[in-house]
N, C-alpha and C positions, 0 to 999 in steps of 0.2 A: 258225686263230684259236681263240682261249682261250674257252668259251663264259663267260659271267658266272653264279656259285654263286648263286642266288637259288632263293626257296620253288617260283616258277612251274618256273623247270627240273628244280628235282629232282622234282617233280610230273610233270612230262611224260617224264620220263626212266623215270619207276618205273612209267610205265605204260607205257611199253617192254615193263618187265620181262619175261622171258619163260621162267619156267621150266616145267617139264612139270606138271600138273596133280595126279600123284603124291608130288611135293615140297609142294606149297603144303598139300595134304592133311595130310600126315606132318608138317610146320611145323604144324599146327592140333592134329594128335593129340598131338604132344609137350606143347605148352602147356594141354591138356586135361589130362595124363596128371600135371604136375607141380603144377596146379591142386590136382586130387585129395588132393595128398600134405597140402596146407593154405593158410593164407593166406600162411605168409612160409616154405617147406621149409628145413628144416634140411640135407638130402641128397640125393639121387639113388637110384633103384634101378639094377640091373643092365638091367632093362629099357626104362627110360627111355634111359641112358645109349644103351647098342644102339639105341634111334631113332635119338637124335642123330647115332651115327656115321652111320648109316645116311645118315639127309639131306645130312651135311654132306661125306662119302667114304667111299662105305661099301666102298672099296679097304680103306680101315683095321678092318672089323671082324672081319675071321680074328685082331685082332693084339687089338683091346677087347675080342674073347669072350671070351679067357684070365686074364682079370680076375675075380674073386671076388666074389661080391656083397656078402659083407661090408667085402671094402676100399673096394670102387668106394664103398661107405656111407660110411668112414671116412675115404676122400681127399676125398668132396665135403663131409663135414662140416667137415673142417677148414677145407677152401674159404670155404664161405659163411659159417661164422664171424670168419675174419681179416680185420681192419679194415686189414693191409698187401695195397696191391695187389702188390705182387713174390711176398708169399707165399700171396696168395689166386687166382692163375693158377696161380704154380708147383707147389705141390702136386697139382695136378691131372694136371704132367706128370710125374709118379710111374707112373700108369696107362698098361699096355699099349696103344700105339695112341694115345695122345695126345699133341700134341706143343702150339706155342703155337697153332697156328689152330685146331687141334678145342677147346682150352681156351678159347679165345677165344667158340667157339661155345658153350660150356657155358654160360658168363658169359653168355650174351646171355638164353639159354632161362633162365634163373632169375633174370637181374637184364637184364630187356629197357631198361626206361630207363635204365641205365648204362654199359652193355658191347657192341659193337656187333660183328660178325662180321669176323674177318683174314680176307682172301682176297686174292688175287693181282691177281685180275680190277677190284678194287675200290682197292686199292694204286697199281695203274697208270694207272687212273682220277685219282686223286690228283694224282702225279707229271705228267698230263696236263696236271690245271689248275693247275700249278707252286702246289700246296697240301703234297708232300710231296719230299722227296730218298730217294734213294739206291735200292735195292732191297731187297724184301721180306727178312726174316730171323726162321728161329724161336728168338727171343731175346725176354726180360723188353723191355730197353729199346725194342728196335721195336714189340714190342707194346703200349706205353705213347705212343710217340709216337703211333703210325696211333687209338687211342682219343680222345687228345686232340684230334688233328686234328678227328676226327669228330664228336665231342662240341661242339667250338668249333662247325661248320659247322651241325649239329641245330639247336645252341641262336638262331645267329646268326637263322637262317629258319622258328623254331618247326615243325620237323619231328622227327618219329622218328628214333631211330636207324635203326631199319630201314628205312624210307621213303627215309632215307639211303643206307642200304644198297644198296637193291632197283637206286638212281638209278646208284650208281657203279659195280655190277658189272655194267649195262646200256652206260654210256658207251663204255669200251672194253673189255668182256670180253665184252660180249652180242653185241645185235642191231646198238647203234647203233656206227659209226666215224667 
């Protein structure tokens, strides 16, 4: 049975969540770190950047080290300044080691009410509650569907994206089946 997308499940759901206590840490030091840089950053450092892979798979950062830190400046610049979202992901996967779900991740740590994290676990979640078709794919357009979705579902139940997040990569990629 389909459970119903309401504010109370995705609530109960997020507190599921269960990730390791050195992720939700490194989640809080990133959003310190790009605090830092001001109130609305233009860019990313190299070292920022290296969190994020870190948190998000940090399988990919022998491939993000190789990155420059003046590019990693110059592809997140152009990022946060384009008002096209095809070209404000894309340029991102310019950069070693980023493909659309780390991009997706970057989008969310600089622009958390808009952009919500790609991930598999959260994708299938989706497809679950017949909210989403097909399978996961690192392309513009799936990356633009699975946002929308999500965005619809935030807004429907006055929650976070992430709150969102936390709920659908718990349903079926976590604890709960």
């Amino acid at each position: 049975m389909v459970p119903i997308v309401n504010k109370v499940w995705i609530e109960e759901m997020g507190e599921k969540y269960d990730y390791k206590k050195r992720e939700i840490d490194l989640e809080n030091r990133i959003f310190a770190a790009i605090k830092k840089l001001g109130p609305s950053p233009s860019f990313l450092t190299k070292d920022i950047l290296m969190m994020i892979v870190d948190w998000k798979a940090s399988r990919a950062s022998g491939h993000a080290s190789k990155n420059e830190e003046q590019f990693i400046m110059d592809v997140t610049r152009a990022s946060f300044s384009a008002t096209n979202e095809e070209l404000r992901i894309g340029v991102l996967t310019l950069m070693k080691g980023v493909g659309f779900r780390m991009a997706s991740t970057i989008l969310h740590f600089r622009f958390p009410d808009s952009y919500t994290i790609m991930d598999w676990r959260a994708w299938n979640s989706l497809k679950a509650l017949d909210r989403i078709q097909g399978e996961i794919e690192d392309t513009f357009e799936c990356w633009k569907k699975y946002n929308e979705v999500c965005r619809e579902i935030a807004k429907q139940n006055n929650v976070t994206l992430r709150e969102l997040d936390k709920a659908l990569w718990t349903y079926k990629g976590g604890a709960v089946q």
